[in-house]
VOPAGU-2260 file (C-alpha; in pm, 1 decimal, decimal comma):
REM VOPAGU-2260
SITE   aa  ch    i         X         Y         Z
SITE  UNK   A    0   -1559,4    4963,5   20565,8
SITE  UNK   A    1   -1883,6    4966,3   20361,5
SITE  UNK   A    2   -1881,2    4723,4   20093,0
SITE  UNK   A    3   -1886,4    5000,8   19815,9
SITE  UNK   A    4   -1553,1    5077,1   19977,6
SITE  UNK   A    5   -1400,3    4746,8   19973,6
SITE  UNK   A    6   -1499,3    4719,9   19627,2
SITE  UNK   A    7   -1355,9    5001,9   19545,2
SITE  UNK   A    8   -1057,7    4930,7   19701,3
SITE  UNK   A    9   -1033,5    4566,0   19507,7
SITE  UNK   A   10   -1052,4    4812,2   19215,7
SITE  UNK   A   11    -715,9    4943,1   19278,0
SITE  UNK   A   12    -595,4    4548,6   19362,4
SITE  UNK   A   13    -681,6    4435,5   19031,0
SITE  UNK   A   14    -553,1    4742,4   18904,2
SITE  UNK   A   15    -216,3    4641,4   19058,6
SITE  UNK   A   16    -167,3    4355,9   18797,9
SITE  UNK   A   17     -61,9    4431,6   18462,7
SITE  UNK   A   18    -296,8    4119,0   18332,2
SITE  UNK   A   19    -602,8    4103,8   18266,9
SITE  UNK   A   20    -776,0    4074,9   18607,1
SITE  UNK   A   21   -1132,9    4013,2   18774,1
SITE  UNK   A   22   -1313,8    3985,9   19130,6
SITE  UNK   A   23   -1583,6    3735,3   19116,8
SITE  UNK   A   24   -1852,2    3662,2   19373,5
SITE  UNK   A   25   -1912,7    3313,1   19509,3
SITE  UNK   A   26   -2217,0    3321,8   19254,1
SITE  UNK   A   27   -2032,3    3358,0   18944,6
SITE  UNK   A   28   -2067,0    3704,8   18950,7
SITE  UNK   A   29   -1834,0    3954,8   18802,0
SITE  UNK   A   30   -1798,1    4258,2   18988,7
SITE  UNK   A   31   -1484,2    4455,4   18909,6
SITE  UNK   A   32   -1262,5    4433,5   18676,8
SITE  UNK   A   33    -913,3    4631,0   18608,1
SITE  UNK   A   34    -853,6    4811,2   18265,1
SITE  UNK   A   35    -649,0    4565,4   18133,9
SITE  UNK   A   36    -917,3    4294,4   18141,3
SITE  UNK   A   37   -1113,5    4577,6   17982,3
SITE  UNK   A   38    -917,8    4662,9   17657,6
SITE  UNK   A   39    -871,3    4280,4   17578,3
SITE  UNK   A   40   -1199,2    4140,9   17653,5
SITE  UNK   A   41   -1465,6    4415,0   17660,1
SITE  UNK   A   42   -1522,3    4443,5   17988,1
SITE  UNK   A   43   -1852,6    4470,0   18168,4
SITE  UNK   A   44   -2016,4    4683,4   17884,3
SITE  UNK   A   45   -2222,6    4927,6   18075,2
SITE  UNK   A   46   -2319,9    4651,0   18317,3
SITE  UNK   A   47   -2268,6    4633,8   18708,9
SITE  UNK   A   48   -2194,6    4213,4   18680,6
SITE  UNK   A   49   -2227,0    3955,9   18466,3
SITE  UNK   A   50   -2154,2    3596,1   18479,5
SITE  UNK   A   51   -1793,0    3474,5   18451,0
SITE  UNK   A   52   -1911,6    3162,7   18260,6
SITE  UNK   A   53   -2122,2    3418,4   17974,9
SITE  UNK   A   54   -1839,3    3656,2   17918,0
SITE  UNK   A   55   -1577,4    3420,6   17876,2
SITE  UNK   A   56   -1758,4    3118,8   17678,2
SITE  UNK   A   57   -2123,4    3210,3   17602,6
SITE  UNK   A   58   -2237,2    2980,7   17875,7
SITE  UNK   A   59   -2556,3    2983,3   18039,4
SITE  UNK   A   60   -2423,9    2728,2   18343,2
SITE  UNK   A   61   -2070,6    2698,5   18496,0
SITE  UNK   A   62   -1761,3    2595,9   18327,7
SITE  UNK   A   63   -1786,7    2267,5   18512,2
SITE  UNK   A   64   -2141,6    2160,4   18391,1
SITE  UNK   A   65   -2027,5    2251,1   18010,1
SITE  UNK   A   66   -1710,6    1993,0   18108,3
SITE  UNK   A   67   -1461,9    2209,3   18178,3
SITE  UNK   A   68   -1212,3    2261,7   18438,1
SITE  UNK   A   69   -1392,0    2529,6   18648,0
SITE  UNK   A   70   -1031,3    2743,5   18821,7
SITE  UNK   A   71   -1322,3    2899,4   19113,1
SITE  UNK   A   72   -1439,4    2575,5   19176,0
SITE  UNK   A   73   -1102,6    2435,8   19251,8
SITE  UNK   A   74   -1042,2    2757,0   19445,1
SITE  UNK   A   75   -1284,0    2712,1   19626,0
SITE  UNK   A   76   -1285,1    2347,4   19720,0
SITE  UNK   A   77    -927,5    2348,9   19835,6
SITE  UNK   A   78    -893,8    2699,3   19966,9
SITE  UNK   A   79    -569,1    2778,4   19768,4
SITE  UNK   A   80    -478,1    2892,3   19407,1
SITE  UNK   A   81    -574,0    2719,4   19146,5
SITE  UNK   A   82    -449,4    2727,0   18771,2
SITE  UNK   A   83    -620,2    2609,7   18462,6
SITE  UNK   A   84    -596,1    2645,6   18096,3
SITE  UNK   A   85    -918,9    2772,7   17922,6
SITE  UNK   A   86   -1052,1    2927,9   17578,6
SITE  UNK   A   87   -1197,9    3224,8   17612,9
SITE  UNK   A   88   -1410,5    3437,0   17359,0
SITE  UNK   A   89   -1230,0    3775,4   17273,6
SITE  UNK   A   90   -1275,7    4060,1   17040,8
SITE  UNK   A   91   -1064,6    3894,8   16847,5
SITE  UNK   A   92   -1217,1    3527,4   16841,2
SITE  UNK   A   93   -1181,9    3241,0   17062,8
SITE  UNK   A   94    -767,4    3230,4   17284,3
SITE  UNK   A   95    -594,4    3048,0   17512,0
SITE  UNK   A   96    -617,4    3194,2   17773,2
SITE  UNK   A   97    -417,4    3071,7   18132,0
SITE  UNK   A   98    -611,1    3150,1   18453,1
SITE  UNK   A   99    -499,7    3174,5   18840,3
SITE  UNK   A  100    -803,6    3178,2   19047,6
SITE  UNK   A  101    -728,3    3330,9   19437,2
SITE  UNK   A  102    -942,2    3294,9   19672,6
SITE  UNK   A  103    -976,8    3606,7   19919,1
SITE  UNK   A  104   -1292,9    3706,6   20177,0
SITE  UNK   A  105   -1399,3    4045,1   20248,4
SITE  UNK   A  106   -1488,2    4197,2   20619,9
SITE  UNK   A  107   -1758,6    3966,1   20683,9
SITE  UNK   A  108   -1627,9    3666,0   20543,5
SITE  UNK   A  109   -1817,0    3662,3   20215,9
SITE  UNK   A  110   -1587,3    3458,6   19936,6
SITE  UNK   A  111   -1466,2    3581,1   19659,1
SITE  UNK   A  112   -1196,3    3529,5   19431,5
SITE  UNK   A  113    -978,0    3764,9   19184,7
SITE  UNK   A  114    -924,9    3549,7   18843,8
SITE  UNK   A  115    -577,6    3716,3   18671,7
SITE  UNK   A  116    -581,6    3618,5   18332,7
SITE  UNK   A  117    -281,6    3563,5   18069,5
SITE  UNK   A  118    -368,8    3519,0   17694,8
SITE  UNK   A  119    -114,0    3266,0   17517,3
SITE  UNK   A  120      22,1    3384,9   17230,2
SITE  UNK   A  121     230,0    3076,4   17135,6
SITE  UNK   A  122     -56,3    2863,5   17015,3
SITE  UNK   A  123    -412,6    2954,5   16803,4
SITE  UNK   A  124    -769,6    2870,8   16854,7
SITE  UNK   A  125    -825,8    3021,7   16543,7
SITE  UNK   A  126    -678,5    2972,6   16168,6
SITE  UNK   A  127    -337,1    3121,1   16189,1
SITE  UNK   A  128     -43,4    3015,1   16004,7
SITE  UNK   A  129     324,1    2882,0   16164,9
SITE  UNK   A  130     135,7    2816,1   16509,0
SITE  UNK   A  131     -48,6    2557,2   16723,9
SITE  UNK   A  132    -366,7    2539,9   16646,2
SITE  UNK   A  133    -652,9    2332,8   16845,2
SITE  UNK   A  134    -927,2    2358,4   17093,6
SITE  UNK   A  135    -958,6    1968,9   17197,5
SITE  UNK   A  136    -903,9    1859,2   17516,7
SITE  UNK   A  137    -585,9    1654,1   17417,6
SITE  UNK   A  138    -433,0    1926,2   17246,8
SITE  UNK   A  139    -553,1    2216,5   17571,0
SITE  UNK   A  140    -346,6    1942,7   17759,5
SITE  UNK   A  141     -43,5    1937,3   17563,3
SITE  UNK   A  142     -59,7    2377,9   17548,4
SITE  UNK   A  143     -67,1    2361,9   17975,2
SITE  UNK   A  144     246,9    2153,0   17933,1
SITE  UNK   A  145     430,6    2357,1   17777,3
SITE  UNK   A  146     330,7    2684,7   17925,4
SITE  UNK   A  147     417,2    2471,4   18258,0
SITE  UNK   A  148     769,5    2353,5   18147,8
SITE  UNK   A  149     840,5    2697,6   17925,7
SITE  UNK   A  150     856,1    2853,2   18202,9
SITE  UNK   A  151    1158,6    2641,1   18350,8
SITE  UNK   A  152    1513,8    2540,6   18190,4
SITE  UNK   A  153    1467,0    2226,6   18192,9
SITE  UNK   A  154    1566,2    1935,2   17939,8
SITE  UNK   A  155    1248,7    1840,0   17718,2
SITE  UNK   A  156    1184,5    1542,2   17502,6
SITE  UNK   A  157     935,0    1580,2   17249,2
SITE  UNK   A  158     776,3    1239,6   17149,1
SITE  UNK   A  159     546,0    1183,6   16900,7
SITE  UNK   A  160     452,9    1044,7   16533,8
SITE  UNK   A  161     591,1    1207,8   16198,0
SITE  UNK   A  162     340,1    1485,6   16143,3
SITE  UNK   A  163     225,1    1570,1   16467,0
SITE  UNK   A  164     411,0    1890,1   16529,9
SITE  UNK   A  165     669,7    1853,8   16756,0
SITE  UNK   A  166     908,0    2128,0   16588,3
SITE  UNK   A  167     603,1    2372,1   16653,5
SITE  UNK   A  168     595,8    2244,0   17030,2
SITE  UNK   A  169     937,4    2319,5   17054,8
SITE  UNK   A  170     894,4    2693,5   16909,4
SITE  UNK   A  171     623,1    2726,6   17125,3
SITE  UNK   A  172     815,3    2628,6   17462,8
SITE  UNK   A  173    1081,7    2860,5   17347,4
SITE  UNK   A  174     845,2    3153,6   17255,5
SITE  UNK   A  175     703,4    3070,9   17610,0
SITE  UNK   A  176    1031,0    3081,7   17810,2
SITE  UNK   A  177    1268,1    3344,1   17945,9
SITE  UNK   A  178    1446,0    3291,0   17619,4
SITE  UNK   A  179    1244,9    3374,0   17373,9
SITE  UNK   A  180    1422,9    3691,8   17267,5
SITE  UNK   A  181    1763,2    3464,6   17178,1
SITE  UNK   A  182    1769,4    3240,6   16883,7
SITE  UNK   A  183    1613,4    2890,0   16838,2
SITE  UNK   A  184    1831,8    2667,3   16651,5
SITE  UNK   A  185    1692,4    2359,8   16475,4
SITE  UNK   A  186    1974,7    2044,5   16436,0
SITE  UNK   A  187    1847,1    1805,7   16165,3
SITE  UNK   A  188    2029,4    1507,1   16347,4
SITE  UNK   A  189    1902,6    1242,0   16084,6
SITE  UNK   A  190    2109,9    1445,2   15831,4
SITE  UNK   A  191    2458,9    1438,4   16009,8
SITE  UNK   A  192    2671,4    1230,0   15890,8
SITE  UNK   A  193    3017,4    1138,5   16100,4
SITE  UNK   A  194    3228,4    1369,7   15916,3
SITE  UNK   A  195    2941,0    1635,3   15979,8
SITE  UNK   A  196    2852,0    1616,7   16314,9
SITE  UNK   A  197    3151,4    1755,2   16498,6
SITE  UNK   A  198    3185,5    2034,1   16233,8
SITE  UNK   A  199    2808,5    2149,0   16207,0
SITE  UNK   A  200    2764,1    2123,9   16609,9
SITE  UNK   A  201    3100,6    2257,8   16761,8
SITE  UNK   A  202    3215,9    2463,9   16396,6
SITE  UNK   A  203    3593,9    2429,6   16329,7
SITE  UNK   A  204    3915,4    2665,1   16288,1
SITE  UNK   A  205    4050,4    2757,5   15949,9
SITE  UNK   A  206    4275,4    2465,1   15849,7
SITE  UNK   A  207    4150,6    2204,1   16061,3
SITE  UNK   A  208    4092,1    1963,8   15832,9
SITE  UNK   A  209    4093,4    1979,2   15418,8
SITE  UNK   A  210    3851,9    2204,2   15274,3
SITE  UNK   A  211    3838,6    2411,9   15596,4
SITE  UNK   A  212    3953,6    2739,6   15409,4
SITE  UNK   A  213    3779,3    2982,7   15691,0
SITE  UNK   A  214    3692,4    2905,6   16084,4
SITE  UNK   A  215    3318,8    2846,1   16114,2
SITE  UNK   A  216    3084,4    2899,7   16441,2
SITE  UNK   A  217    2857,4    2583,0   16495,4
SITE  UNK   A  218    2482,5    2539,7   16618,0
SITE  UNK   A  219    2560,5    2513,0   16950,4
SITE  UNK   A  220    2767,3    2887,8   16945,3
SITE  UNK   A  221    2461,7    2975,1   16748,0
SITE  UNK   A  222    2226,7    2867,4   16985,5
SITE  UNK   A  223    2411,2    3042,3   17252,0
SITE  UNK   A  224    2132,3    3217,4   17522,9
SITE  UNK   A  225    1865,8    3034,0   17314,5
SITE  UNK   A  226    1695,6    2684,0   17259,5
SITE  UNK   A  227    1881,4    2427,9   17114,3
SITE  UNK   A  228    1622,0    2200,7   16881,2
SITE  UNK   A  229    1754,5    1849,2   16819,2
SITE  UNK   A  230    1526,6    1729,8   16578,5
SITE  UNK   A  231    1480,5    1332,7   16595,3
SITE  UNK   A  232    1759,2    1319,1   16830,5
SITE  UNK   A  233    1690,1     913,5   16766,0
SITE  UNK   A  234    1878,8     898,8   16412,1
SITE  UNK   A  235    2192,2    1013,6   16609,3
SITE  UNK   A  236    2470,9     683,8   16578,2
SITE  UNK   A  237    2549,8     519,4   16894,9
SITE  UNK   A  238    2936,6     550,7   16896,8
SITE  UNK   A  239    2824,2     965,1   16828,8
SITE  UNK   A  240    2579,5    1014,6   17144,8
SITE  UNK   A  241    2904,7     973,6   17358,4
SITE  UNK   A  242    3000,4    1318,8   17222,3
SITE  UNK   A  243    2640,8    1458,9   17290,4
SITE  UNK   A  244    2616,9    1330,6   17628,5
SITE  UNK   A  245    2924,7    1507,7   17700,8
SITE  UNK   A  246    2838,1    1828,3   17584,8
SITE  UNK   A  247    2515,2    1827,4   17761,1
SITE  UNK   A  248    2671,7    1713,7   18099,7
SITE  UNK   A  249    2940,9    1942,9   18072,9
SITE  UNK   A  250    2767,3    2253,9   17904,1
SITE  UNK   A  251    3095,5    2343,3   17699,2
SITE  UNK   A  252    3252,2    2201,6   17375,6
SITE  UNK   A  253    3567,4    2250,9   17124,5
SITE  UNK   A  254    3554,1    2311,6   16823,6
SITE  UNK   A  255    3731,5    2129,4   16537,3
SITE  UNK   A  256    4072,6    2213,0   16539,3
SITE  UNK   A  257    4117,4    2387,8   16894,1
SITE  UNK   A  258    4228,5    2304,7   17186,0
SITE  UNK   A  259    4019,7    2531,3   17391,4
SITE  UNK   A  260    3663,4    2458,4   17526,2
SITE  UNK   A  261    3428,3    2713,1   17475,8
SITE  UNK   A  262    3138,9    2766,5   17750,7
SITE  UNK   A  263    2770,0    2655,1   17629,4
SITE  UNK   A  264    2477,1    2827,9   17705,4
SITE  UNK   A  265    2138,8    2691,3   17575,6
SITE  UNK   A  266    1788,4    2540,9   17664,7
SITE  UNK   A  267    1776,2    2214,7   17562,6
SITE  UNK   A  268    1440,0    2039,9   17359,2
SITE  UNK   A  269    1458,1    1677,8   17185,7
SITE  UNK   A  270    1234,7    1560,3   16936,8
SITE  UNK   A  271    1162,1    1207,6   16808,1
SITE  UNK   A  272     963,9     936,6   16631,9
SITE  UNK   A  273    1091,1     646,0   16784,7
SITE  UNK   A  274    1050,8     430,2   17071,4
SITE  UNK   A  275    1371,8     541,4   17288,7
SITE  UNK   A  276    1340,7     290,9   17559,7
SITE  UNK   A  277    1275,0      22,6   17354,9
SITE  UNK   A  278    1613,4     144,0   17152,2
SITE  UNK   A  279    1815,1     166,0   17508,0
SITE  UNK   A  280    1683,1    -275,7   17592,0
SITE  UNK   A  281    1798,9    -280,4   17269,5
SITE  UNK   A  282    2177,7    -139,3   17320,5
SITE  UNK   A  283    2079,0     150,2   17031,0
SITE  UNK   A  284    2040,5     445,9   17225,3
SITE  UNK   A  285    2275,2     508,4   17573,8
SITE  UNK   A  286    2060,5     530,7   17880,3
SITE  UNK   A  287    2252,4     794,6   18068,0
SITE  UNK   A  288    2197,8    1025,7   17757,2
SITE  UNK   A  289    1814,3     884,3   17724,7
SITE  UNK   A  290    1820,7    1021,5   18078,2
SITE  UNK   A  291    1946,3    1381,1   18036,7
SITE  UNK   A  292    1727,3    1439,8   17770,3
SITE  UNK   A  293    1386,3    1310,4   17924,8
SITE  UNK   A  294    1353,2    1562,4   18231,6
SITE  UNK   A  295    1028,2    1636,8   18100,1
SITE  UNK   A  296     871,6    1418,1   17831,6
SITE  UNK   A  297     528,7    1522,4   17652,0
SITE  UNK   A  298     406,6    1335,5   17413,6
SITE  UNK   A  299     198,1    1494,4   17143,6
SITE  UNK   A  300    -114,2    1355,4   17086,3
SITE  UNK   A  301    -189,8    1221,3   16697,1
SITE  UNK   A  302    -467,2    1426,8   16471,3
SITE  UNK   A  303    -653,5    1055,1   16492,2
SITE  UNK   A  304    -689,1    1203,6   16900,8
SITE  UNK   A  305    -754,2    1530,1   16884,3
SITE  UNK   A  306   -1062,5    1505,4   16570,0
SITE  UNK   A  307   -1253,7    1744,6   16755,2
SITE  UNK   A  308   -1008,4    1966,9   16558,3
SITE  UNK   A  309    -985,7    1885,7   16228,4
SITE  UNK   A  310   -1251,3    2145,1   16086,6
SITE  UNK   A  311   -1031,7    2414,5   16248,4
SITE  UNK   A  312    -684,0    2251,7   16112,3
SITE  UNK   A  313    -893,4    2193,6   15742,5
SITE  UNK   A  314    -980,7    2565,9   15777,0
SITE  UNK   A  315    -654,0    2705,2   15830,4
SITE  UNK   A  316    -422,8    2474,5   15585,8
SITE  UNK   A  317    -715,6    2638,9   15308,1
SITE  UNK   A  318    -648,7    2987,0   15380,8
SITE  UNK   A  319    -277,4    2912,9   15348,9
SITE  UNK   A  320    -293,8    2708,7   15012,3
SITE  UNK   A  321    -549,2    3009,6   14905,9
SITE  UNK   A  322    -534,5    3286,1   15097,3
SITE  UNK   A  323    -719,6    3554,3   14776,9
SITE  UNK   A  324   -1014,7    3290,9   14749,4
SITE  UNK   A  325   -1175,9    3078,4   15037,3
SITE  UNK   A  326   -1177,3    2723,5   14958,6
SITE  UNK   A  327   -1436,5    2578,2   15192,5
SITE  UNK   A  328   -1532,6    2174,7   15237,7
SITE  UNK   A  329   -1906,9    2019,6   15212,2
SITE  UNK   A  330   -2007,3    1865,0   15540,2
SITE  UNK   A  331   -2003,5    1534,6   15341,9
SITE  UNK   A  332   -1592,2    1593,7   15219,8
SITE  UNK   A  333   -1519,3    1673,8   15640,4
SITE  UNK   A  334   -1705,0    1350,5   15697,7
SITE  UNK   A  335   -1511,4    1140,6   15448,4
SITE  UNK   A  336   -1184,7    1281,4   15562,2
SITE  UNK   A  337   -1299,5    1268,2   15996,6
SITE  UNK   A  338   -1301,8     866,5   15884,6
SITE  UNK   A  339    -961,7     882,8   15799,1
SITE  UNK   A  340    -694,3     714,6   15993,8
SITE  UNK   A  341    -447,3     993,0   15908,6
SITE  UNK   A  342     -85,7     832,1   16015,4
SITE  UNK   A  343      78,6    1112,0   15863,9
SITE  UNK   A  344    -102,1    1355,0   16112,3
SITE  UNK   A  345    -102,9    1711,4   16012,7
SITE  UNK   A  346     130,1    1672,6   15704,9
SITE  UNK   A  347    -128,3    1413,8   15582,6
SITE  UNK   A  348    -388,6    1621,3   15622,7
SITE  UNK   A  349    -219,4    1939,3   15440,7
SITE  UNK   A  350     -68,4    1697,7   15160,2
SITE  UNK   A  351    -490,8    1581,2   15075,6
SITE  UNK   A  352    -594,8    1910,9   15111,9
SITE  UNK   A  353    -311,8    2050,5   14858,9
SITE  UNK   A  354    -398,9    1749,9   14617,3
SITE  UNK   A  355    -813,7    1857,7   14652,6
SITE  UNK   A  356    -717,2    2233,2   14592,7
SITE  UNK   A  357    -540,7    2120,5   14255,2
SITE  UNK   A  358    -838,4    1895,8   14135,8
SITE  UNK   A  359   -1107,0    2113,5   14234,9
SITE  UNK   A  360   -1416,3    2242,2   14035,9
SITE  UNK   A  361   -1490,2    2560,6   14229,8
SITE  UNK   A  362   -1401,5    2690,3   14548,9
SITE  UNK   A  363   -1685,0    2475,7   14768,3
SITE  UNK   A  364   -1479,3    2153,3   14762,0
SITE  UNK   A  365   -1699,5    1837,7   14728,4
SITE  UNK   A  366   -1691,1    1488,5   14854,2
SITE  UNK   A  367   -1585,6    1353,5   14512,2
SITE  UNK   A  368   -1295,9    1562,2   14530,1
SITE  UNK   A  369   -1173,1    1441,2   14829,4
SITE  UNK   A  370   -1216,5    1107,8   14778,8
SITE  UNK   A  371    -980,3    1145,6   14408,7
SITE  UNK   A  372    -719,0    1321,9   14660,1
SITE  UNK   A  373    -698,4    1015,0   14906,3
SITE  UNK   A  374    -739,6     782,4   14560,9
SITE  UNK   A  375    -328,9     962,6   14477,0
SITE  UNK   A  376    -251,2     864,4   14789,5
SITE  UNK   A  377     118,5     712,8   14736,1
SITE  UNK   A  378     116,8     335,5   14710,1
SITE  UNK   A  379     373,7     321,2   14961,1
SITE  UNK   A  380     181,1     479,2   15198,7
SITE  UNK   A  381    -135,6     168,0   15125,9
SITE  UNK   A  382     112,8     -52,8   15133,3
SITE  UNK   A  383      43,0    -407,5   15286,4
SITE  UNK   A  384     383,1    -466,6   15368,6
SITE  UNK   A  385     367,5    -527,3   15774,9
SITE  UNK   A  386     500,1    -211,8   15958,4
SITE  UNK   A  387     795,2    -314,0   16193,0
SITE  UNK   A  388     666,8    -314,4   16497,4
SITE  UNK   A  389     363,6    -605,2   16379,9
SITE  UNK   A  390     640,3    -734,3   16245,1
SITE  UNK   A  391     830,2    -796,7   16518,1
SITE  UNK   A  392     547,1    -928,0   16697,8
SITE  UNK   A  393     480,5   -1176,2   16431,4
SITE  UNK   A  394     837,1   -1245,3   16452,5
SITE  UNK   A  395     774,5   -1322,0   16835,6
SITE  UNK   A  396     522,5   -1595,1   16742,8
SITE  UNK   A  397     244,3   -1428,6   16923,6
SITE  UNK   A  398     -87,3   -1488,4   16907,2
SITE  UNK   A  399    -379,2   -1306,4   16759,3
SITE  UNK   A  400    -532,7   -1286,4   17106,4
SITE  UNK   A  401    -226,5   -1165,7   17260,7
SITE  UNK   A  402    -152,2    -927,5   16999,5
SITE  UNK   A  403    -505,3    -758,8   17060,3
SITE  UNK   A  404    -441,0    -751,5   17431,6
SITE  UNK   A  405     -87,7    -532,0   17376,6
SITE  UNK   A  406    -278,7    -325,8   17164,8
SITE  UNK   A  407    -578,1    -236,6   17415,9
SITE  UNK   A  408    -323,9    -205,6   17646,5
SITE  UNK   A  409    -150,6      61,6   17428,1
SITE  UNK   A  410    -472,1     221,5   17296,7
SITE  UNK   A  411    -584,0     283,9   17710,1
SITE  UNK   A  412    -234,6     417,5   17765,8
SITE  UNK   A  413    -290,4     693,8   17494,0
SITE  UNK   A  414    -660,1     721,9   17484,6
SITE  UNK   A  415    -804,9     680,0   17870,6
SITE  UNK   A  416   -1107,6     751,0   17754,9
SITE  UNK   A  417   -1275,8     454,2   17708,6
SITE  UNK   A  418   -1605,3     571,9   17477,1
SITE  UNK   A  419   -1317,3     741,8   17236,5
SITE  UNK   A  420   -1110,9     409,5   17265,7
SITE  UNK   A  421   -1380,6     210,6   17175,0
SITE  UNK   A  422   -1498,3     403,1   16847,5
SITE  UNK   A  423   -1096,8     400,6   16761,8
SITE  UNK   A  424   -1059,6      -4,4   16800,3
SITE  UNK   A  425   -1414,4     -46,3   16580,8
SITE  UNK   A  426   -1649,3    -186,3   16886,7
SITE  UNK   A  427   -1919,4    -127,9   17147,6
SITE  UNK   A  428   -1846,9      22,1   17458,7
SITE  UNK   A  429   -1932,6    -322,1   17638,3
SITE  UNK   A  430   -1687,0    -507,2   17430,0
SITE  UNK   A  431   -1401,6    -331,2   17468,1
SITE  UNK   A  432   -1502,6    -384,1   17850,8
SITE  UNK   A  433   -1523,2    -748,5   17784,8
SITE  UNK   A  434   -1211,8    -719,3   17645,0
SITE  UNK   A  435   -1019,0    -494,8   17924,3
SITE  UNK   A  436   -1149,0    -776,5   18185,3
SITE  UNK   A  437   -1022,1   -1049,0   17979,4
């Protein structure tokens, strides 16, 4: 077979996916490509190859030398298929896109390797209301986890300070798993009281208790084929998590005032704030029901990790507060607010932005603005009232030095990177070190 011919018939292989799909040369070339890959990306325009790196990122060298993940490089190191998450540019701006990279040979042994290509539609790289949105590194991470567990029906625990986004995350792993067509029901579980929780999760039958004029289907019926959200699933009482445990062990439930159980049939996703194994040593939270809902934990990184992002998340909370006129920052207002420590995340972020929108002078918001918006900050939110964990530690009688070392400790769990560690605890490189060694 000529190699016109084999290309050719690669043509028809690529032609067999219903992604978009490529065959690549073991020089980066781009060869072929299957009419899928051509409606969403362009194609080849007129051109017999072109570089994988240029058409997807505008690249002049590899993925790899640009410090990315490069999928053919892993291909073609270990021989086998290789998966990676990257952001591609598109017709339509910059997507996630997920790529499997196969390695195959052709009659004479040459390598090559067919790239199929899924865009992700549950998160943005662009501005885009109700979705996702980042490019970072820490937040490409987080998007790989949960195409990686969406995929699966497995128990997930979202962790992760107020603001980050973890009810997004869990729309996202639902709009990513073979449920996404059933409903996703959200359980506010710091809002149930005693008297509520039975009655809002299981419903109840007409008379069952007084008040209960008409039968009434609860969350979990509601839920039923779907994703059930519990929403900081860390505010639920002790003496209640018996009766959660038990419906997520046994997958059924009765509602109030029958003595039937009805079959359950839902994807369960946790969410919450607070320090769960630090609430089980503490006899707050059960262990066994710690341990059904932590299959797969993710924690969601803060906005103070993922800066790399904030023009794009300052971008798209303006076009929602004003979507007739585009409000734009100075470089000097996306300065002052990159130095902020932002502890509210994302809901910080949106709650200055609303406050700059309001005191504005035109539609080019200034630094002076901004820095009147983070002057209203709430003096609750300055307080200097000691937060409860540095409270506790105080309360410990620790010292300052081993106080900071807990900290580094904590900051290297959540931050490996030690050049980004270092700018975040306010020293050089070679102290923080110093400091590790010590």
């Amino acid at each position: 077979m000529t190699k016109i011919s084999w290309l050719r018939t690669m043509r028809n292989v690529l032609e067999s996916y219903a992604d978009p799909a490529v065959l690549i040369d073991a020089d980066y070339n781009v060869v072929a490509t299957n009419n899928s890959y051509d409606f969403r990306f362009g194609g080849l325009n007129g051109r017999r190859s072109a570089k994988c790196f240029f058409l997807s990122h505008g690249y002049q060298r590899p993925c790899d030398l640009e410090g990315e993940t490069c999928p053919m490089q892993e291909a073609r190191d270990s021989g086998h298929r290789a998966s990676v998450l990257h952001i591609h540019n598109t017709p339509q701006g910059k997507e996630h896109v997920g790529i499997d990279t196969i390695p195959i040979s052709d009659e004479e042994e040459h390598p090559y390797f067919i790239e199929v290509m899924k865009p992700i539609r549950e998160v943005s790289a662009e501005p885009i209301a109700n979705k996702m949105i980042g490019r970072s590194k820490p937040f490409n991470e987080l998007v790989n986890l949960i195409q990686r567990v969406g995929r699966t029906d497995i128990n997930v625990l979202l962790m992760g300070s107020s603001g980050a986004g973890k009810e997004l995350a869990a729309q996202a792993i639902h709009s990513a798993s073979p449920r996404a067509s059933k409903p996703f029901v959200t359980v506010e579980c710091s809002g149930l009281t005693d008297s509520l929780f039975e009655s809002e999760l299981f419903g109840h039958m007409k008379g069952a208790f007084t008040g209960a004029i008409n039968s009434r289907t609860g969350l979990v019926q509601s839920a039923h084929g779907g994703t059930l959200f519990l929403d900081e699933v860390g505010d639920v009482p002790l003496h209640l998590q018996v009766k959660l445990l038990r419906l997520i062990e046994t997958k059924t439930f009765r509602p109030v005032g029958d003595s039937k159980a009805v079959a359950a049939d839902f994807r369960l996703i946790c969410a919450t704030h607070k320090n769960l194994p630090a609430m089980v040593e503490r006899g707050e939270f059960r262990v066994d029901l710690f341990h059904r809902i932590s299959t797969f934990p993710i924690r969601l990184p803060s906005l103070a990790e993922r800066r790399d992002d904030l023009p794009l998340l300052v971008e798209s909370i303006l076009l929602r507060i004003e979507d007739k006129t585009p409000l734009q920052l100075t470089d000097e207002a996306l300065q002052l607010l990159a130095q902020q420590s932002f502890q509210g995340n994302v809901r910080e972020l949106k709650n200055i932005l609303e406050r700059a929108a309001v005191l504005r002078h035109d539609d080019l918001i200034g630094v002076d603005v901004i820095q009147r918006s983070l002057d209203l900050m709430p003096v609750s939110a300055m307080s200097d009232e000691p937060a409860d964990g540095l409270r506790q530690l105080a309360e410990q009688g620790l010292s300052l030095d081993q106080v900071e070392q807990r900290y580094l400790k904590a900051l290297m769990h959540t931050c490996p990177d030690k050049g980004r560690a270092a700018e975040i605890a306010g020293c050089s490189l070679r102290t923080l070190y110093r400091k590790l060694e010590q």
